[in-house]
C-alpha positions as a Markdown table, in Angstrom:
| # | Residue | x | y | z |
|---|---|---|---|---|
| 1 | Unk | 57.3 | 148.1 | -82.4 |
| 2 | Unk | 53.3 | 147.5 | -81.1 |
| 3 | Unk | 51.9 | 144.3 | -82.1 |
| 4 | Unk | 49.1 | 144.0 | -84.1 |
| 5 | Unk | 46.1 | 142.7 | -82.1 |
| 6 | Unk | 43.3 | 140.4 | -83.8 |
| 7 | Unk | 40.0 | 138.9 | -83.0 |
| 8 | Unk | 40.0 | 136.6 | -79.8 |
| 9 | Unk | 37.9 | 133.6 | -80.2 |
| 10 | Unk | 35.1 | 134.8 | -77.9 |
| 11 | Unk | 34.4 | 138.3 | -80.0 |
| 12 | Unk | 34.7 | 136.0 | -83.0 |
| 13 | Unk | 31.9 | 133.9 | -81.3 |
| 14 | Unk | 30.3 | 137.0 | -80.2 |
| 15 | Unk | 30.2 | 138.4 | -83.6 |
| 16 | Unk | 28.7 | 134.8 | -85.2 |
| 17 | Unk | 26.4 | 134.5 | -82.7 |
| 18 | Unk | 24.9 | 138.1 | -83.5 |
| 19 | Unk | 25.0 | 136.8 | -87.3 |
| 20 | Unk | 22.7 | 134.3 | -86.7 |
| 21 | Unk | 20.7 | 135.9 | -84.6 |
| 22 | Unk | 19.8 | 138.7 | -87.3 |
| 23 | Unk | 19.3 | 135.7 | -89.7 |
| 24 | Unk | 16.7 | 134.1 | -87.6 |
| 25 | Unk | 15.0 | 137.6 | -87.4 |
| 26 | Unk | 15.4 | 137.9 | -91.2 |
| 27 | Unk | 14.7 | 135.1 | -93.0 |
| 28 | Unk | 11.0 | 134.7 | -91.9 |
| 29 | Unk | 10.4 | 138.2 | -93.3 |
| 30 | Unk | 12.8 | 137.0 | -96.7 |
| 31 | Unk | 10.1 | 134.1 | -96.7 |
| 32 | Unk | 7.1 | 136.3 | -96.8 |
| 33 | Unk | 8.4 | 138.9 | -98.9 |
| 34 | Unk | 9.0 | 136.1 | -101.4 |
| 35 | Unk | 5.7 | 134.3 | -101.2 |
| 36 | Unk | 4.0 | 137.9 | -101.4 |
| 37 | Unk | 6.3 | 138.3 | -104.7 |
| 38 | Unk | 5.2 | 134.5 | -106.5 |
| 39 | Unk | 1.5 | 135.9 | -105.4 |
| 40 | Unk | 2.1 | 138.8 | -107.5 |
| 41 | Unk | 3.6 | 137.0 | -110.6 |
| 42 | Unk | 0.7 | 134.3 | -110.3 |
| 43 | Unk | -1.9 | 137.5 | -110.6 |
| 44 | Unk | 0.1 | 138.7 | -113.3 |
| 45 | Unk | 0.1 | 135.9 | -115.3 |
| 46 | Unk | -4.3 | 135.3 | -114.8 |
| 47 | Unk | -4.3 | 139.0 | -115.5 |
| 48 | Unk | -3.4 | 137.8 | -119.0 |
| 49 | Unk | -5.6 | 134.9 | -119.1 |
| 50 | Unk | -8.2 | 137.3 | -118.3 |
| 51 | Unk | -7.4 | 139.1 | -121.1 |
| 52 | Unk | -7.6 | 135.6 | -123.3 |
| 53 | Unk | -10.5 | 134.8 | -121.8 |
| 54 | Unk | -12.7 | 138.3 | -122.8 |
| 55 | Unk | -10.6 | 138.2 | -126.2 |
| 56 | Unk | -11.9 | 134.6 | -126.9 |
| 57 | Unk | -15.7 | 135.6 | -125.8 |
| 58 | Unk | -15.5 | 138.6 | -128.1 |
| 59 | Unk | -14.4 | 136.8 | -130.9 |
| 60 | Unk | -17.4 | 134.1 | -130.1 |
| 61 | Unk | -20.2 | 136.2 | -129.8 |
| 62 | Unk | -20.1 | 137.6 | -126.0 |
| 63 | Unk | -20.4 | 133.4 | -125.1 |
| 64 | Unk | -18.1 | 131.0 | -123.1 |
| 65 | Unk | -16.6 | 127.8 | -125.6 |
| 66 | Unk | -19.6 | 125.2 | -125.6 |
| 67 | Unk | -18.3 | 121.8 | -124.2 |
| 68 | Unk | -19.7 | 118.4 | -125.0 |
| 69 | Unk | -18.7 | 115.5 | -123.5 |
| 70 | Unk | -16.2 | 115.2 | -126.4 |
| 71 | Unk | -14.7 | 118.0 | -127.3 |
| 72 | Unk | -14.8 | 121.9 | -126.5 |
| 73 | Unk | -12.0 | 121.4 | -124.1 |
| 74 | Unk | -10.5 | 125.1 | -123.3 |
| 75 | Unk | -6.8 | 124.0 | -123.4 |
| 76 | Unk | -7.7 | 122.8 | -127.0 |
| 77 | Unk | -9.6 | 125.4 | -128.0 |
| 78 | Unk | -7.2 | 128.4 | -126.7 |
| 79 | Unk | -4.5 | 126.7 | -127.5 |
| 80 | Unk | -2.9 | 129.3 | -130.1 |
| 81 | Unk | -3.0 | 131.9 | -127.4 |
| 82 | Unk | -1.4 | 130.3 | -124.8 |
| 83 | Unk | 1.2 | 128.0 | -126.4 |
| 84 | Unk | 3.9 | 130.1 | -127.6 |
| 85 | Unk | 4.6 | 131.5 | -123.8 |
| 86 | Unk | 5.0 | 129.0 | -121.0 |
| 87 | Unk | 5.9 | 131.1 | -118.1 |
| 88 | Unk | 2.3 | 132.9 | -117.6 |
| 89 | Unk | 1.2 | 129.2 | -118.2 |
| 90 | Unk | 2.2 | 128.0 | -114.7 |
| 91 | Unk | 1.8 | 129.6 | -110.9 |
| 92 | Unk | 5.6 | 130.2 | -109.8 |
| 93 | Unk | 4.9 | 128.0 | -106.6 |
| 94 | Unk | 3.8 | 125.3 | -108.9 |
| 95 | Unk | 7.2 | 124.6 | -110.6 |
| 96 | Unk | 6.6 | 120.7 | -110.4 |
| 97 | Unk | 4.9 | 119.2 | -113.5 |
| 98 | Unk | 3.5 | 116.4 | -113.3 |
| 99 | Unk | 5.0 | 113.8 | -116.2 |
| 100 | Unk | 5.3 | 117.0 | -118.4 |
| 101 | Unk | 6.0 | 113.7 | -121.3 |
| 102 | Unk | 2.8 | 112.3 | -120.8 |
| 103 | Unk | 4.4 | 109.0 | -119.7 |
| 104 | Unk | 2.5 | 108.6 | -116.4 |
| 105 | Unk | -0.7 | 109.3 | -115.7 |
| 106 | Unk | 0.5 | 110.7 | -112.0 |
| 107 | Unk | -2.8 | 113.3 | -112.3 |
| 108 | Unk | -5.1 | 110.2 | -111.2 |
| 109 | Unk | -3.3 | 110.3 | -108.0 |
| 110 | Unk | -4.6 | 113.5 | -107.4 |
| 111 | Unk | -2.3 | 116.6 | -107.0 |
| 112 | Unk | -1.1 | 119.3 | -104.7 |
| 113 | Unk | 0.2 | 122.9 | -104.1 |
| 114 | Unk | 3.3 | 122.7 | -105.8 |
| 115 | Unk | 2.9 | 120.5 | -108.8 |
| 116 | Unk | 1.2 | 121.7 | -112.2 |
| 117 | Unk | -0.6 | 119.1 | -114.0 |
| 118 | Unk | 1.1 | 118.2 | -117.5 |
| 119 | Unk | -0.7 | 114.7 | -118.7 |
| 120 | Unk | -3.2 | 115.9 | -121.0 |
| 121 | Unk | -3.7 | 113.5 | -124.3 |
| 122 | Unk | -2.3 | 115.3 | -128.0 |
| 123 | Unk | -5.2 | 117.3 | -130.2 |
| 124 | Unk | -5.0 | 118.7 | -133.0 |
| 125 | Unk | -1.9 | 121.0 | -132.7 |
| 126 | Unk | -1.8 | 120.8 | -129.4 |
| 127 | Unk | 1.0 | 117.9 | -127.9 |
| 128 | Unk | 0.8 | 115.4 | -125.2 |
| 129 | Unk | 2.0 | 116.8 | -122.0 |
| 130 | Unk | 1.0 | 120.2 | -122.0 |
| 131 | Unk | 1.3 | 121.9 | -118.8 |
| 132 | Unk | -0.3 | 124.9 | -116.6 |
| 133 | Unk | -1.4 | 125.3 | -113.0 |
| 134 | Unk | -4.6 | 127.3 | -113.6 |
| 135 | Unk | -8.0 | 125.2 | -114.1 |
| 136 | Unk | -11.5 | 126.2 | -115.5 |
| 137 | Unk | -14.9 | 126.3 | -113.8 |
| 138 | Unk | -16.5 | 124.3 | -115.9 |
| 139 | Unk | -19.7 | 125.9 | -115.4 |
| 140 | Unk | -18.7 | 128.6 | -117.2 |
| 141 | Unk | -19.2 | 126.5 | -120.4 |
| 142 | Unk | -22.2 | 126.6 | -122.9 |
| 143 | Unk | -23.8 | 122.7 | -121.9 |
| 144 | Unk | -23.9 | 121.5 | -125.5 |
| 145 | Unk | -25.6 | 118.4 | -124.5 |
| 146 | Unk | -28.9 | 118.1 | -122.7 |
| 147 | Unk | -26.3 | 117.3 | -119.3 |
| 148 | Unk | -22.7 | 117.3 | -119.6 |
| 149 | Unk | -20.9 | 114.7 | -117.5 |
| 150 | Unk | -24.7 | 114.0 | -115.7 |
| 151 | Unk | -24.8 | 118.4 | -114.7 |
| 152 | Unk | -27.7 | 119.8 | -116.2 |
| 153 | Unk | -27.8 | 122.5 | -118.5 |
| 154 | Unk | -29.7 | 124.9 | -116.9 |
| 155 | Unk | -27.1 | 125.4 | -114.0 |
| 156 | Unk | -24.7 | 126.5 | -116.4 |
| 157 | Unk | -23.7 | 130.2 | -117.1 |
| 158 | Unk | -22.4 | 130.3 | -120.8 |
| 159 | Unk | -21.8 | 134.0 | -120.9 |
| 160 | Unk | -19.4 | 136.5 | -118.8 |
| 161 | Unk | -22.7 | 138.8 | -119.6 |
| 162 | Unk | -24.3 | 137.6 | -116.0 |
| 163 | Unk | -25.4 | 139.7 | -113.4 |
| 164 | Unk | -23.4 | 139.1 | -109.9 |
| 165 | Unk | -20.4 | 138.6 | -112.7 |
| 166 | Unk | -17.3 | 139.4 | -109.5 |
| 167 | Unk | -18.6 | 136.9 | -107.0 |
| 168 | Unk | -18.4 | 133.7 | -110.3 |
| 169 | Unk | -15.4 | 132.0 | -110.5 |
| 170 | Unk | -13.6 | 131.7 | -113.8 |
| 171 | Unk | -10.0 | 130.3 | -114.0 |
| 172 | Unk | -7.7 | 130.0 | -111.3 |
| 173 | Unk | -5.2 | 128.2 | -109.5 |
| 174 | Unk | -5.8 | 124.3 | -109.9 |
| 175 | Unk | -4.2 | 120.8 | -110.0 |
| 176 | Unk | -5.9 | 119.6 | -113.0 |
| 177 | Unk | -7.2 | 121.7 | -115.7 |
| 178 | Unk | -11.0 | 121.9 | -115.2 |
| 179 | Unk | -13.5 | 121.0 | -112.4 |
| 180 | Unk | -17.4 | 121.7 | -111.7 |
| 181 | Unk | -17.4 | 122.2 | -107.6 |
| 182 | Unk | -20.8 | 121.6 | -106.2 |
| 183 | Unk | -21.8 | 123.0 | -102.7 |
| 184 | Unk | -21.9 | 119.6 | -101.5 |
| 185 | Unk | -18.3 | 119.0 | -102.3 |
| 186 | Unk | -16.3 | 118.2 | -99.1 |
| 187 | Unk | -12.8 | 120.0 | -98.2 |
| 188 | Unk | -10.1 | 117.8 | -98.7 |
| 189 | Unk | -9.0 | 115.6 | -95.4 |
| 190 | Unk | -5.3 | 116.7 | -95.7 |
| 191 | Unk | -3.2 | 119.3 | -97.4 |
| 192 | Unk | -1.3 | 117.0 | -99.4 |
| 193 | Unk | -1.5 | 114.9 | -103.1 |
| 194 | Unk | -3.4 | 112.0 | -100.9 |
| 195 | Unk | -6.2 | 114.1 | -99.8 |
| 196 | Unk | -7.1 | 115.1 | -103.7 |
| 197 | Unk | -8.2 | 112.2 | -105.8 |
| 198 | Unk | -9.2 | 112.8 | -109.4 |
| 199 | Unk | -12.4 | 112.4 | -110.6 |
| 200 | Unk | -15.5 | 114.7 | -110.5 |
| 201 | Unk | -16.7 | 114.0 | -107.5 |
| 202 | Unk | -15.6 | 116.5 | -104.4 |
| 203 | Unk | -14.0 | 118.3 | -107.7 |
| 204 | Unk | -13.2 | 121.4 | -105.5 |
| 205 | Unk | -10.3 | 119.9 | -104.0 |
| 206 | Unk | -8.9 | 120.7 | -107.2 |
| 207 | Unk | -9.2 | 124.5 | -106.4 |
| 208 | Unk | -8.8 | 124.2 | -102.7 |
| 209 | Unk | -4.7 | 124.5 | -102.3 |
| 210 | Unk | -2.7 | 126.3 | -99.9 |
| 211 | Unk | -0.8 | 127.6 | -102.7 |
| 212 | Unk | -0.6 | 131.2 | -101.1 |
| 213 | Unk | -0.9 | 131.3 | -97.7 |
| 214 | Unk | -4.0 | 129.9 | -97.0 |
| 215 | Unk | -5.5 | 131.3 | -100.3 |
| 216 | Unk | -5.3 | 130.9 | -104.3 |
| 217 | Unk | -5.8 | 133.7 | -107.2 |
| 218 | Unk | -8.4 | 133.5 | -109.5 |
| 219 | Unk | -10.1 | 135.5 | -112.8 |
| 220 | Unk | -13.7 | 135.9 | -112.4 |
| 221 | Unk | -16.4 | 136.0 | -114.7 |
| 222 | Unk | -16.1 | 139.9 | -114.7 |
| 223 | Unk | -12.6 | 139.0 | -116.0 |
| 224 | Unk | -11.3 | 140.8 | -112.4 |
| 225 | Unk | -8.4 | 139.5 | -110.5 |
| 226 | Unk | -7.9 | 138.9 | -106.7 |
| 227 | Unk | -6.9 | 136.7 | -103.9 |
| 228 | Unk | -9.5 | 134.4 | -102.9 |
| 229 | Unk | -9.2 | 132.8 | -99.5 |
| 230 | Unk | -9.8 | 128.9 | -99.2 |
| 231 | Unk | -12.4 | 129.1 | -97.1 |
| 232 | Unk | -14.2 | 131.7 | -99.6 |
| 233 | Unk | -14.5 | 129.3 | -102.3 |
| 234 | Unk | -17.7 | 127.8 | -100.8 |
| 235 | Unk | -19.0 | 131.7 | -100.7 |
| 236 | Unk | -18.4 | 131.6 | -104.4 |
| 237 | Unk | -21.2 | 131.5 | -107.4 |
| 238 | Unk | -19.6 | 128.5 | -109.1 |
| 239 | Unk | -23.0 | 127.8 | -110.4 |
| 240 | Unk | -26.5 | 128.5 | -111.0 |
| 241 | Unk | -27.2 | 126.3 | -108.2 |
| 242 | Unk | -24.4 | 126.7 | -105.9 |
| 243 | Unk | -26.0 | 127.0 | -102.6 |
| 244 | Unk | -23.3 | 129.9 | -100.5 |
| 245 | Unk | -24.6 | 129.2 | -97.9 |
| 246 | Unk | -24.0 | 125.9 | -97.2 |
| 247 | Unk | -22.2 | 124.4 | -93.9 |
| 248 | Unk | -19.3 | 123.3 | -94.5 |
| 249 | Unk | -16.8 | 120.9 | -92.2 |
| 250 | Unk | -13.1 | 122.8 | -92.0 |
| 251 | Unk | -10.4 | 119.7 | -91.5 |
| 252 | Unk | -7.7 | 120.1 | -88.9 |
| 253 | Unk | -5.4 | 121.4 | -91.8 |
| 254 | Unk | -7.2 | 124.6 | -91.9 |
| 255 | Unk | -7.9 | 125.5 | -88.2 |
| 256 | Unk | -7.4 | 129.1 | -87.9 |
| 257 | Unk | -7.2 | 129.8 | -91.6 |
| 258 | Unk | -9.1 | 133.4 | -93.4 |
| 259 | Unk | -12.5 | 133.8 | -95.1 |
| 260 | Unk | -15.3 | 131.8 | -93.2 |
């Protein structure tokens, strides 16, 4: 009778070894193809906020929602299309939320690529801790008030009926829910929650996150969707006064990143 010959422990070692080698190769290409998939999803999901957004200016006379410094809030005011469907809500990088029970106020800390905000006070129908990971630019809004939050009303846009519509900014990937960038605005010192403090000032470090390699989606006022690069956003028409072509000074962070 022959005897059965197995594996010796070197072709076993051989054969692991050749394993992980085809991992290693693998897995960074895994990587990408799943970040290029979440991208997809995320311009899925402001595909239908696009469509929200020109169904809501249809039903309000071709014009944006007029916000006072009290109320005209869009997550109030588009509440009952949104609400009954979280998953187009939030980008599927951003599966964090942030105290999605309203218990903390962890938004005031600032916020990052990863986390959507969820600490928004109750209103109406509409409870505390809603979430989402896609933010207005407020100067979209019809300025109710002579200024809104010290922002005069002339720089403000009010209507998706604009001409230069593609190149103005209109929801997108965000950390907080709303923000009104200014060409001034610096770019935030480090990619991480500490370089993003709330508040209005340097408000476009609430739009500036490496949530897709070096880039975030956006609707624009045109209600088209597309990839917008970090570096772009100071190229954007945020407002009537936005100055494009400002200088701006990149942080270490972003060395070698697209779109200057």
């Amino acid at each position: 009778m022959h005897r059965r010959r197995g594996f010796t422990l070197i072709e076993l070692l051989v054969v692991i070894a050749i394993i992980a080698l085809l991992m290693s190769i693998l897995m960074p290409a895994l990587s990408r193809v799943r970040r290029q998939a979440r991208g997809v999803v995320c311009q899925s999901n402001l595909k239908q906020w696009g469509t929200i957004w020109a169904m809501y200016a249809d039903e309000n006379n071709g014009m944006f929602p007029t916000r006072r410094s009290d109320r005209g809030r869009w997550i109030d005011l588009l509440y009952k299309y949104y609400h009954k469907d979280p998953k187009f809500r939030i980008c599927p990088v951003a599966k964090k939320i942030a105290a999605p029970d309203g218990a903390v106020d962890t938004l005031a800390l600032g916020g990052d690529a990863e986390t959507s905000w969820g600490v928004v006070a109750p209103s109406g129908e509409r409870p505390v801790g809603t979430w989402g990971s896609y933010g207005i630019n407020g100067w979209v809004y019809v300025c109710g008030d002579t200024t809104l939050y010290g922002k005069p009303k002339e720089a403000f846009w009010n209507s998706p009926n604009i001409k230069g519509a593609a190149q103005v900014p209109l929801f997108l990937d965000c950390w907080f829910w709303c923000a009104w960038p200014d060409d001034t605005d610096s770019v935030p010192v480090v990619d991480g929650r500490e370089g993003r403090l709330s508040g209005d000032v340097d408000s476009m470090n609430r739009f500036c996150l490496n949530r897709h390699s070096q880039a975030v989606n956006a609707v624009f006022v045109d209600f088209s969707v597309r990839k917008v690069w970090l570096k772009e956003l100071w190229r954007l028409k945020w407002s009537k006064r936005f100055n494009t072509s400002v200088e701006v000074d990149w942080p270490d962070w972003m060395d070698g990143f697209k779109g200057d």
